[in-house]
N, C-alpha and C positions, 0 to 999 in steps of 0.2 A: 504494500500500500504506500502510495507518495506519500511527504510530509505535508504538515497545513500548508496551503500560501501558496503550493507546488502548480504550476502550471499544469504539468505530466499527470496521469493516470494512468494506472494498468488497464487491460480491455482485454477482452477474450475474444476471436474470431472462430469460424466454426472448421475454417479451415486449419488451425493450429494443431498441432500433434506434441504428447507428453511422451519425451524420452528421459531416459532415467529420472522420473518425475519432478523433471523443469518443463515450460512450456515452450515449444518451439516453433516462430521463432518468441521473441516477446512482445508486445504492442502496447504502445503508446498512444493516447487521444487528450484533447486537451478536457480539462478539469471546470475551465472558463472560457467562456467566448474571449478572445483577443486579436492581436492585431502583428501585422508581422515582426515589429520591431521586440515586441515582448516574445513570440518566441525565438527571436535571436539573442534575448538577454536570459529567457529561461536557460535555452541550452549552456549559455557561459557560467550559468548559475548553478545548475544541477546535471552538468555532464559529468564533473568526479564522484560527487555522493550518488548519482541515481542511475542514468545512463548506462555508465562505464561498466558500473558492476553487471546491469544485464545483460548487456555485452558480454562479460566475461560467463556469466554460467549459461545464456542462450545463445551465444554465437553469433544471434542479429538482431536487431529491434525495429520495428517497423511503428514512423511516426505517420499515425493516420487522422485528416481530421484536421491538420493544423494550413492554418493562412497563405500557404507557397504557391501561387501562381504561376512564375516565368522562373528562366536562368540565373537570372539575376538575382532571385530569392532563396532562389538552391545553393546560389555559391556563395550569397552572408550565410546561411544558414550552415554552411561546410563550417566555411573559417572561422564561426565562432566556436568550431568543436575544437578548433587549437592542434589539429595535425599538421603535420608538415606536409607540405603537398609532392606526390613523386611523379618527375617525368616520365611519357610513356615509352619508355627507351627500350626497345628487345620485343615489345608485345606483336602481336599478329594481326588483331582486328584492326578494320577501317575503320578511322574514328574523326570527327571534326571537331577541332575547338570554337566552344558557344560562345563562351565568356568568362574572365579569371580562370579559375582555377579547373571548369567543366567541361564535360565535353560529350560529344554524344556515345549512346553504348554502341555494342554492334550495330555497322548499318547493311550487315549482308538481306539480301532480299527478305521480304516478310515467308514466304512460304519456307523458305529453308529455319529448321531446327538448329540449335547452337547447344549441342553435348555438355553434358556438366563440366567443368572445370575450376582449378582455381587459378585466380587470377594470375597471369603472368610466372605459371608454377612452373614451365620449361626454360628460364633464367633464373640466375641466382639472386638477382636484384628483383625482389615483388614487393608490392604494397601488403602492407598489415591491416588495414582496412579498407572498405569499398561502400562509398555511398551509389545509390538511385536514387532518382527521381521520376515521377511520374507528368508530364507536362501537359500531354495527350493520352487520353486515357485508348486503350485499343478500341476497334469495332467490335472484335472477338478477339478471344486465345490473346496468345503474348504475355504469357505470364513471365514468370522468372522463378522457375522451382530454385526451392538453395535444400540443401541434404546436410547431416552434421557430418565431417569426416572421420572422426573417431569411429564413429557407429559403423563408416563404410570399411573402415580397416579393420573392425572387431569382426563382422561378417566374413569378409574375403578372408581371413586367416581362417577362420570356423572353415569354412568352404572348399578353400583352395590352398593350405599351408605348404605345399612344395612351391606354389608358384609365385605363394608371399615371400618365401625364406628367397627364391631367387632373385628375388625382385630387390628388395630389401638387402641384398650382398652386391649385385652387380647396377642397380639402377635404372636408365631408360635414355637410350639417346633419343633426340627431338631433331629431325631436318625438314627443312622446308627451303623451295624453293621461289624469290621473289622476281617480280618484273621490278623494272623502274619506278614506275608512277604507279598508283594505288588502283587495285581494281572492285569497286564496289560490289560487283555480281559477286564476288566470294568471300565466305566468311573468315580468310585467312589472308584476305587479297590486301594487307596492308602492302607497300613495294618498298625497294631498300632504303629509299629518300624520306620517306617520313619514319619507317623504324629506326632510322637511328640518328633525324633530325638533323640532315646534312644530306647537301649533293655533291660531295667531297668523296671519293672512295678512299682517297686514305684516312680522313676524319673516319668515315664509316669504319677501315679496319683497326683504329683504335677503338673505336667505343665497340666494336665486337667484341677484340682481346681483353677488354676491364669486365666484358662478364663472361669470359672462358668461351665463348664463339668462334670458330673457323668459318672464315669463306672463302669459297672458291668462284672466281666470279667466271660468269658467260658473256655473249657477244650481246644478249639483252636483260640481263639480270646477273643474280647470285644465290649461287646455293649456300644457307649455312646447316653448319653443325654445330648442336648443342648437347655436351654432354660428354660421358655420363654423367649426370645429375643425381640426386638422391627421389626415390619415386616415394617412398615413405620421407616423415621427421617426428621427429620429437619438440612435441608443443611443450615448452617449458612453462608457459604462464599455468597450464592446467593440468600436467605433468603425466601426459598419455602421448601415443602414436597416435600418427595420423596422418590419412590416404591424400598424401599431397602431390597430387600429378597432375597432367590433361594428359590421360593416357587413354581414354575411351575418348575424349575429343579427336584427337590427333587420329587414332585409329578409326574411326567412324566419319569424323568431320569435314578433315582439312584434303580435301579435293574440290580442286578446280582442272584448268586447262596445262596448269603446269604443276602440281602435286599428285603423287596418289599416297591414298591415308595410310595404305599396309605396307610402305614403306618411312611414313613421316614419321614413326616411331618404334623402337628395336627397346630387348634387353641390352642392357652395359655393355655385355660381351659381343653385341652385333646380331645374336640370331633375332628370331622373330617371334613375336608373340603368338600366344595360340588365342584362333580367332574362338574357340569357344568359351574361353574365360571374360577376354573380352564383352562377349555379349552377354553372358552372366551379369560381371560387375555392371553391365547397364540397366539389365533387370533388377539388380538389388539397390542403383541406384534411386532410379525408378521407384520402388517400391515403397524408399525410404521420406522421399522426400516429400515439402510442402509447396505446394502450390495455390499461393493468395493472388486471388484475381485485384489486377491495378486500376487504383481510384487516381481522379484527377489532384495531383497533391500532396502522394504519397513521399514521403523520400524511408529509405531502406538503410538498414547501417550494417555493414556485414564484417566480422574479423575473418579475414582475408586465411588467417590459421587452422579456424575452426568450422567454415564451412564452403563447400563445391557450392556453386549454381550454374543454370543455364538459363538458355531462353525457347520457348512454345513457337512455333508460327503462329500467326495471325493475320487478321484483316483490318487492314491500314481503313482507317489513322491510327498511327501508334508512333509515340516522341518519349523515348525515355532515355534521359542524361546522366552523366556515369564522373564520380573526381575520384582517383585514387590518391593513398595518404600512406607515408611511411610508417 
């Protein structure tokens, strides 16, 4: 329960689900009618004592109900959470910066699906957190399932512990191959110019080598290599393992005209994943996860540690804005 005075309230949606009997994810609505400048002092005022901690034992908090309109109210409403903001340096999706600090989520076609993942989990450099916003609410679908990852690593090892133990020793390389310029029809069709914020290729092959990336370039792109990587971690703040990969993205997702998926991601050692595991861990993904349909207004708060999501297809209109934070 908030304290007196508290802007925040807890709220229960019916889509929520109790794992190890926390509610997942948690929601928040406002307690009084206001105005937006109060919930940007709420949040300065009650993001250590109230927020944070939900954060910590629900993995997301969803503020539903409160005054956010445009980008512009998304992004006071980020930086009064007091993160530090991270560039999107190594990531894949096509993205456009809104304003400050936001930006938009995937902008791959609406009917294409976008496989669970955590953010930016095939570089060593990821965001610790992950806000949404919702600006436009969809026509249909377009949701954004998020799954806890502890729970998916507790499964898969129940399920598959030779292919956890291997995974967990040798890791997951990650390749993808870019064009130049961005291609919007794919959901991985970021091109090497805006993944590493230069049209410089030697700039480019420094900021690959500061996160352990190889490239090899071609006559109209680059191939990189990332990895091995660790496909499992160890979440210190809450002191369990946890299924930190896009390794059912990469293997299901990341095709276009110049990728195929059942090569864009291998064991450490180079062989190849078995594709019946793979589609396992997407059933149990699946199975696990929540999926809250988006109001106009919404913004989402996710630790980036603690839980996978994806995105539903849908029928546009659908505008949802995306800032990662260190």
């Amino acid at each position: 329960m908030a304290p007196a005075g508290c802007l925040f309230q807890e709220a229960a949606l019916p889509e929520q689900r109790l794992v190890e009997g926390v509610a997942f994810p948690a929601v928040l609505v406002p307690s009084a009618a206001a105005g937006h400048d109060e919930l940007v002092a709420a949040v300065r005022s009650w993001r250590a004592s109230l927020v944070e901690p939900l954060v910590g034992a629900a993995g997301a908090v969803l503020l539903r109900g409160f005054p956010a309109r445009t980008a512009a109210d998304f992004d006071r409403a980020v930086e009064a959470f007091g993160y530090e903001e991270l560039p999107y340096v190594g990531g894949a999706a096509p993205r456009t910066n809104v304003v400050g600090r936001v930006f938009t989520a995937n902008e791959s076609p609406p009917d294409q699906k976008i496989p669970f993942h955590h953010e930016m989990a095939q570089v060593p450099k990821f965001p610790s957190k992950l806000f949404f916003f919702c600006e436009v609410e969809p026509k249909s679908g377009g949701e954004t399932p998020i799954v806890l990852s502890h729970y998916v690593y507790k499964r898969m090892k129940e399920k598959f512990p030779e292919f956890v133990e291997k995974l967990e020793k040798d890791g997951l390389i990650y390749t993808r191959v870019l064009g130049e310029g961005d291609d919007p029809s794919s959901p991985i069709g970021r091109g090497w110019q805006s993944t590493f914020l230069t049209k410089d290729r030697s700039i480019a092959e420094e900021r690959a080598a500061m996160l352990g990336m190889k490239l090899e370039w071609t006559d109209d792109g680059v191939k990189t290599v990332m990895g091995p990587i660790p496909a499992v971690k160890w979440d210190e703040s809450r002191r369990r393992k946890i299924w930190f990969n896009s390794m059912v993205a990469a293997y299901t997702g990341w095709k276009d005209s110049r990728n195929d998926p059942v090569k864009a991601v291998t064991f450490g050692d180079g062989s190849p994943l078995p594709a019946d595991v793979i589609a396992e861990c997407d059933k149990i993904l699946e199975e696990e996860c929540v999926a809250i349909p988006w109001q106009q207004g919404d913004i989402l708060l996710i630790d980036n540690w603690a839980v996978l999501h994806s995105r539903r297809s849908f029928e546009p209109p659908r505008r949802i804005l995306a800032s990662l934070c260190k």
